[in-house]
N, C-alpha and C positions, 0 to 999 in steps of 0.2 A: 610479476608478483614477487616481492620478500618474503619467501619461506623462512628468513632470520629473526629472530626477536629480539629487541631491543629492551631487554626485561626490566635496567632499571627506569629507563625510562617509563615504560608501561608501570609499573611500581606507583612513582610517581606523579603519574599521570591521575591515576585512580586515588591518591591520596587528596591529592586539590581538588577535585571532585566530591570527596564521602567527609568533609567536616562538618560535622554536627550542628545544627545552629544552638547557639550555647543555651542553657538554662530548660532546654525542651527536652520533655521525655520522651523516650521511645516511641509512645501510641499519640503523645498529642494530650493539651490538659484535656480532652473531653473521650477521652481511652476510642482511640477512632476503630472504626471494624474494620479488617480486611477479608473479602469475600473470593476466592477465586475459582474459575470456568476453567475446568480441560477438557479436553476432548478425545475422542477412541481412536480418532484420523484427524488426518490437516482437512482442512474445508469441513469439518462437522457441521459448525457452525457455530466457533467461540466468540470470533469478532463480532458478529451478529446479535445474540444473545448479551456480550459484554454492552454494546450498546444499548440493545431495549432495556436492561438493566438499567442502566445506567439515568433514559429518562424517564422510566418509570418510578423510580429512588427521585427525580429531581421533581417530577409529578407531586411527591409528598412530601417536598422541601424543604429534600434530604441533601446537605453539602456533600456530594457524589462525586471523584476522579476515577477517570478510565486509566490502569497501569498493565503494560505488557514488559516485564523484566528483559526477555529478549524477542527480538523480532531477525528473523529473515524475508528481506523481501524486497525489490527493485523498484518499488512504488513508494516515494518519500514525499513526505510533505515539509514546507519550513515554517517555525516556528516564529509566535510573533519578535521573540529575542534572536532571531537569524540564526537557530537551530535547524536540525535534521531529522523526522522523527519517522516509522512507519504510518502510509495514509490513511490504516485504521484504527488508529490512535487518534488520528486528527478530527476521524467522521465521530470516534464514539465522545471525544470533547463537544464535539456540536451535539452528541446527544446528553451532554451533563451541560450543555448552557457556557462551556467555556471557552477560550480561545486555546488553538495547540500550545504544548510547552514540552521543554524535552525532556522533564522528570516522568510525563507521561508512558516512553517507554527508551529506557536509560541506556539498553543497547541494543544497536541494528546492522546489520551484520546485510553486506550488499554483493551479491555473488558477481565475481569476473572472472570465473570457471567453472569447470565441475569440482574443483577440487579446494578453491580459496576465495574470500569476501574481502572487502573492506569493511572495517569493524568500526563502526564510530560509536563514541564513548558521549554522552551528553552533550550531542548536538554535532559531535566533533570529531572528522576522518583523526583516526589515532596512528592504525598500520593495517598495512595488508598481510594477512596471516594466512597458510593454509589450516585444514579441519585440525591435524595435529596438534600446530600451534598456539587455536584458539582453544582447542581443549583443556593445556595445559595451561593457557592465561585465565582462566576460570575463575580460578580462586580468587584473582585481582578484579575482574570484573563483578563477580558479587558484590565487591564493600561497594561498587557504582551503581550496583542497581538497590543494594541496602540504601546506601546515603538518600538515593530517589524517593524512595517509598518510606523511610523516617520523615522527607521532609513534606511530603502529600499530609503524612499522616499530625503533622502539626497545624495543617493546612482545614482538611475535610473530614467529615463526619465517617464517611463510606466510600472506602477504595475497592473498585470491583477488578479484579485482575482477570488479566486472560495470560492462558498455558500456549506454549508452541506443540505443535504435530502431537503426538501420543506420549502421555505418560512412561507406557509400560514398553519404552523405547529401552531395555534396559541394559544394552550397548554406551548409550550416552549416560545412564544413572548415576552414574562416578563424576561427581563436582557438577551437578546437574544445577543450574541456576533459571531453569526456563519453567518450570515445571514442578514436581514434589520437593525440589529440592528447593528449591524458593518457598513452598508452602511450609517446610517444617523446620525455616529459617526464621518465617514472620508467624509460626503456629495457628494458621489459618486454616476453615476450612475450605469441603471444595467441593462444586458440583462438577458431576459429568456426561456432557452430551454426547448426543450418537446419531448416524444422519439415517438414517432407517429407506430414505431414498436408494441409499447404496445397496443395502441389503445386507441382510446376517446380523441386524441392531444388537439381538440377544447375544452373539455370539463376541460382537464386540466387547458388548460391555461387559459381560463375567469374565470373559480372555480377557482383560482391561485389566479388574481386579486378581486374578488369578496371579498376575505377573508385577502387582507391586507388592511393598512389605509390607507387614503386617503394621507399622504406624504409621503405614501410608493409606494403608487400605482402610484405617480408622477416622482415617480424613473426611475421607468420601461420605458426604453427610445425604447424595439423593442425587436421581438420574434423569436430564433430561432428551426425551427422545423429540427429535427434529426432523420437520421436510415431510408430515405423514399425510398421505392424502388416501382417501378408501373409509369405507364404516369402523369406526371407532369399537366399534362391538366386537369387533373380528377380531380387535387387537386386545384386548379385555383378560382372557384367558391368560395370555403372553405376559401381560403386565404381572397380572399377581402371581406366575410361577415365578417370574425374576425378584421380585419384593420377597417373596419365602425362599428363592435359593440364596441372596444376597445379604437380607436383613435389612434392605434399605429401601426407602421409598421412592416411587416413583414421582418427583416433583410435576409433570404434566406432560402431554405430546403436543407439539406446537404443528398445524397445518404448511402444510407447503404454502408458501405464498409469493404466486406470481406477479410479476413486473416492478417488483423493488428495483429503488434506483440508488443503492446502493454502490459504491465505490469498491471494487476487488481488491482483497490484502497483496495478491499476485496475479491468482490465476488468472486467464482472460475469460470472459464472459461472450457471449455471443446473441442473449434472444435479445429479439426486435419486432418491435409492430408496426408496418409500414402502409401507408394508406397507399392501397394500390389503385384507387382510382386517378393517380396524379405520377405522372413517371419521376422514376425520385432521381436521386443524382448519386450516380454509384462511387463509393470512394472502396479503395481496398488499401490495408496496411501489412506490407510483411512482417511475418513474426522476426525479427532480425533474434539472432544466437544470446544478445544480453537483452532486451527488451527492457527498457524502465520506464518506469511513470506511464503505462498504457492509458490509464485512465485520461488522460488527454481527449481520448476519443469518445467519450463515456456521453458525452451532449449529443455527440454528430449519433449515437448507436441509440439513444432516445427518442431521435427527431424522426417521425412519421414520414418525412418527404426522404428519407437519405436510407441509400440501404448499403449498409457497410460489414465489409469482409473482411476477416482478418484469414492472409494469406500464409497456409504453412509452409516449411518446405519441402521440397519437391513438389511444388507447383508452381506454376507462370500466373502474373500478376492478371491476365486477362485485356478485355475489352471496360474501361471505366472511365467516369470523368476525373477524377481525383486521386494522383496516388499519394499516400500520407507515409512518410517516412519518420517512424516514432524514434523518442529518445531510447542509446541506448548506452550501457556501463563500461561495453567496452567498442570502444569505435574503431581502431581500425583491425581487429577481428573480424568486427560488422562488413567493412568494408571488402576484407576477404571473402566471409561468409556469402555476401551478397553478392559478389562476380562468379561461387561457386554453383549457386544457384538460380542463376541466370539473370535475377532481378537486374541486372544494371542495364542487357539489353532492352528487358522490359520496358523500363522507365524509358530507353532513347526512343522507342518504339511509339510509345503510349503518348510523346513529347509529338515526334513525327504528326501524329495522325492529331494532334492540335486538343491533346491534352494538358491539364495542368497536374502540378508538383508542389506539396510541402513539406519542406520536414522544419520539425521540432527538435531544438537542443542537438543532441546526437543527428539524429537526422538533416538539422541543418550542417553540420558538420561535414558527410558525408558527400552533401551536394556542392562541396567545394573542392579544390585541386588537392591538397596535399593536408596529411595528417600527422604531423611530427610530435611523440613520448620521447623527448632526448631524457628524460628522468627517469622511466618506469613506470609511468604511473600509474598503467593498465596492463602491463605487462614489459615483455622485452624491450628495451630504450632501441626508437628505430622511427623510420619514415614510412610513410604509406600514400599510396595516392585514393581519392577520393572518384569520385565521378566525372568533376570535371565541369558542373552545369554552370557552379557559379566561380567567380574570380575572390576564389576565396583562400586563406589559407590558416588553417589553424594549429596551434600550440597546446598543448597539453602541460599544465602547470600546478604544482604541489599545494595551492593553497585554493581552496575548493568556492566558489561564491556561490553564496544564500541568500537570499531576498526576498519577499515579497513586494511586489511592485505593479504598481497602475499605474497608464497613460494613454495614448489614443491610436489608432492606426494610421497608417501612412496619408489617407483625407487629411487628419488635422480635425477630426470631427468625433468620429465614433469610439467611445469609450471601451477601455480594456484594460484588464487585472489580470492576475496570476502571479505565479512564482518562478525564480530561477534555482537552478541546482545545476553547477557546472564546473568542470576544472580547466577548461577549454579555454584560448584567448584568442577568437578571428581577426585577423585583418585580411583588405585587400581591397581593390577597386568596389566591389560588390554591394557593398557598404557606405555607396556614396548615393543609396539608393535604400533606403533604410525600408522594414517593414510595417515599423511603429517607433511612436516617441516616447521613451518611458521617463519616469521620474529623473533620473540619473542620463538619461541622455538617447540618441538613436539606436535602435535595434534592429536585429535582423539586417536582411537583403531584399530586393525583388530584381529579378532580371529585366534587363530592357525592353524587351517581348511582354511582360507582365503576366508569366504563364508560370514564374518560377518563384517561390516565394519562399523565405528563411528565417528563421525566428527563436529566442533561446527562452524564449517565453513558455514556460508551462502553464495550463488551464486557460489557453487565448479565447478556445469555445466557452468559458462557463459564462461572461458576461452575454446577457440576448443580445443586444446590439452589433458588438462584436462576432458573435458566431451568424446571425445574418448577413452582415456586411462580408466574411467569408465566404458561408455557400455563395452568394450572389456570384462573388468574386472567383467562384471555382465552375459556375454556373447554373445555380437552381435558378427557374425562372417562377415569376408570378409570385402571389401571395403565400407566404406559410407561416407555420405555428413559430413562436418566439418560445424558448422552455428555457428558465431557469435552472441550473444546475441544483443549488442551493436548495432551493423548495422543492423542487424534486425529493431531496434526499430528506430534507425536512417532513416531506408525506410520509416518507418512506421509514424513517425513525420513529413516526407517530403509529404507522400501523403496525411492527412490531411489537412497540410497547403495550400498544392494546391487544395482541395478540399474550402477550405474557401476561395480562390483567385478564385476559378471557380462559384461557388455557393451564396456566400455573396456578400451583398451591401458594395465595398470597400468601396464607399465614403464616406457612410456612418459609416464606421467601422472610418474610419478617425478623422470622426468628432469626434468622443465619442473620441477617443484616443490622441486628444488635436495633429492630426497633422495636 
């Protein structure tokens, strides 16, 4: 990691980014509203809510963009223009009927420590900073999240934003661009939710307000509480002493609502409903130290026949048919990480006993001989060896590939999409044995055995076709469910939004949204 900054360049970086498109004002000729969601915690439940907003608004055939100023988080998706955006940016564009774009959320910030991120600036790896670094580039990256959200706002009627982690962070308050300080840069207001599952709702959200200023806390137009399951009566008393301790309304309490097939902004997710009348096919994935793009897995943890674990560490990968080695930010840490805790026997073990193995991206990385950063580009310029399974060897290279890209699996038949996100460049024997054909040429690996499989393809499961002809191939047998990803999440954006149409103050929602 570059703890150095290269200010003027960062300078100029954000200048060719934030020009104006000429003759347009500020809000847009049709004075566009900007509406934004914080929350009292990370996981409230911003992204969520930015979404059901979002088609709820498109419900009444309101020109609606989803914007998050800044995003943290190891889950990226690419943009139709071969941008880089966070993946809950991408799902709440499916919930405004659009395709991703990277004005949607203009800076994303991708952790390869505890201590530093890759910062990409609209669509685009800029530098690696640590926390200090990026604090004091702040001020450069607001005119990039400003430029974004002028030009939305030329664009759409209704930008609903989403806040990162807690406002009343107020450690970070100083050149704060995630949060109030974005709000009383574009003079927006703002709701804020609370996950009341957690517990101590009330306590959040007056300690919430307690701890901003006073024209921040003027912002705050109404509180949404989230995740509430129990008699509504019970909760009744609570609501109206916080409405006369705060002065502000309570906009509605949304029920908990099980089995969304939602896409995680980070976290990992775990519940599953597995039909146990039919032995499923056990895949487990370790949490490797960077973990990105988990959601990869997000079909196989849907699907009734598959019961899949995500393994922490200080645990042994087990007895399964599948081990799945996810992408991950920093690979050969991962690689360390993974001999430290034991997974790499695992895998030889689990291989022995006439198992199979994938990995994705990073993953596939891993399941090759050698891992060479002679640049830095994840850390200290160095070599590392990999596992060893496939004749592979890969490079670590400064200029990062994007893509969205479809073609077919190694048959020559079954069709498959997704995305790439890599800075990696494999060669090696391995590859002369490709795992699919994509637009641009052969992918992946499979070993001679055909128990070993490698792929730099992201979302290989979302197409049916393809994530059947997989389990087959990892061994589920007989007949199972086909489950689109897409429609999945598609139900699952439908029933929030009727949840905010059942549950929220429309009229209220109205007003704030300038209609």
């Amino acid at each position: 990691m570059d703890d150095g900054l290269d200010t003027t360049a960062l300078i100029a970086a954000a200048k060719r980014v934030s020009v104006d498109t000429p003759g347009r004002p500020w809000h847009g000729g049709a004075m566009a509203v900007t509406l934004m969601v914080q929350g009292t915690t990370s996981d409230a439940g911003k992204s969520v809510l930015v979404a059901a907003l979002c088609r709820w608004l498109r419900r009444r055939g309101v020109a609606v963009a989803p914007f998050k100023p800044q995003n943290m988080a190891l889950n990226s998706a690419v943009t139709a223009d071969g941008g880089e955006i966070g993946r809950a940016q991408a799902l709440q564009a499916q919930a405004a009927g659009l395709p991703p774009q990277v004005d949607f959320n203009p800076i994303l910030l991708k952790p390869n420590s505890d201590t530093g991120a890759q910062v990409i600036v609209h669509g685009r790896a800029l530098q690696d900073m640590d926390a200090r670094g990026f604090h004091d580039y702040k001020r450069v990256g607001m005119e990039a999240v400003l430029a974004s959200h002028r030009r939305l706002c030329d664009e759409f009627d209704v930008i609903v934003v989403e806040g990162a982690g807690s406002p009343a962070e107020i450690n970070l308050r100083d050149r704060d661009i995630a949060n109030m300080g974005f709000a009383e840069a574009v003079d927006c207001p703002v709701i804020l939710i609370s996950d009341i599952d957690r517990g101590g709702v009330f306590a959040h959200l007056v300690g919430t307000l307690e701890l901003l200023s006073e024209s921040e806390r003027a912002r705050v137009r109404g509180f949404v509480i989230n995740r509430f399951r129990g008699d509504l009566g019970l909760l009744e008393p609570g609501l109206r002493w916080l409405e006369q301790r705060t002065g502000r309304s309570v906009l509605g309490v949304l029920p908990y609502l099980h089995g969304l097939r939602l896409e995680a902004e980070d976290a990992i997710q775990s519940e599953q409903v597995l039909d146990r009348a039919l032995e499923p096919l056990r895949v487990r994935v370790p949490v490797l130290s960077r973990i990105s793009n988990h959601t990869d897995v997000d079909a196989l943890r849907a699907h009734p026949r598959v019961d899949l674990q995500f393994v922490g560490p200080g645990h042994g990968l087990g007895a399964c048919d599948l081990v799945l080695l996810p992408g991950t930010k920093s690979v050969r840490a991962d690689s360390d990480f993974m001999r430290v805790q034991g997974w790499d026997a695992d895998v030889l073990r689990h291989l022995r006993y006439g198992g199979r193995v994938l990995g994705v991206c990073g993953g596939m990385q891993l399941l090759g001989r050698s891992l060479r950063d002679p640049d830095g580009i994840e850390g200290e310029p160095g070599e590392s060896h990999g596992l060893g399974l496939l004749e592979l060897h890969t490079t670590l290279e400064p200029e990062k590939i994007l893509r969205n890209v479809a073609g077919h699996l190694w048959d020559g038949e079954t069709p498959v999409r997704g995305y790439e996100i890599h800075c990696g460049r494999s060669q090696g024997r391995a590859l002369e044995r490709p795992a699919m054909v994509l637009e641009h040429g052969p992918d992946g690996a499979r070993s001679e055995d055909d128990r070993i499989l490698g792929t730099y393809l992201h979302g290989l499961f979302d197409h049916p076709d393809a994530c059947a002809a997989l389990l087959r191939w990892a061994g589920l047998r007989g007949d199972h469910a086909r489950l689109d990803p897409r429609l999945e999440a598609e139900a699952s954006i439908e029933r929030i939004a009727d949840a905010v149409e059942a549950h929220l103050d429309g009229r209220a929602l109205e007003r704030l949204c300038g209609l």
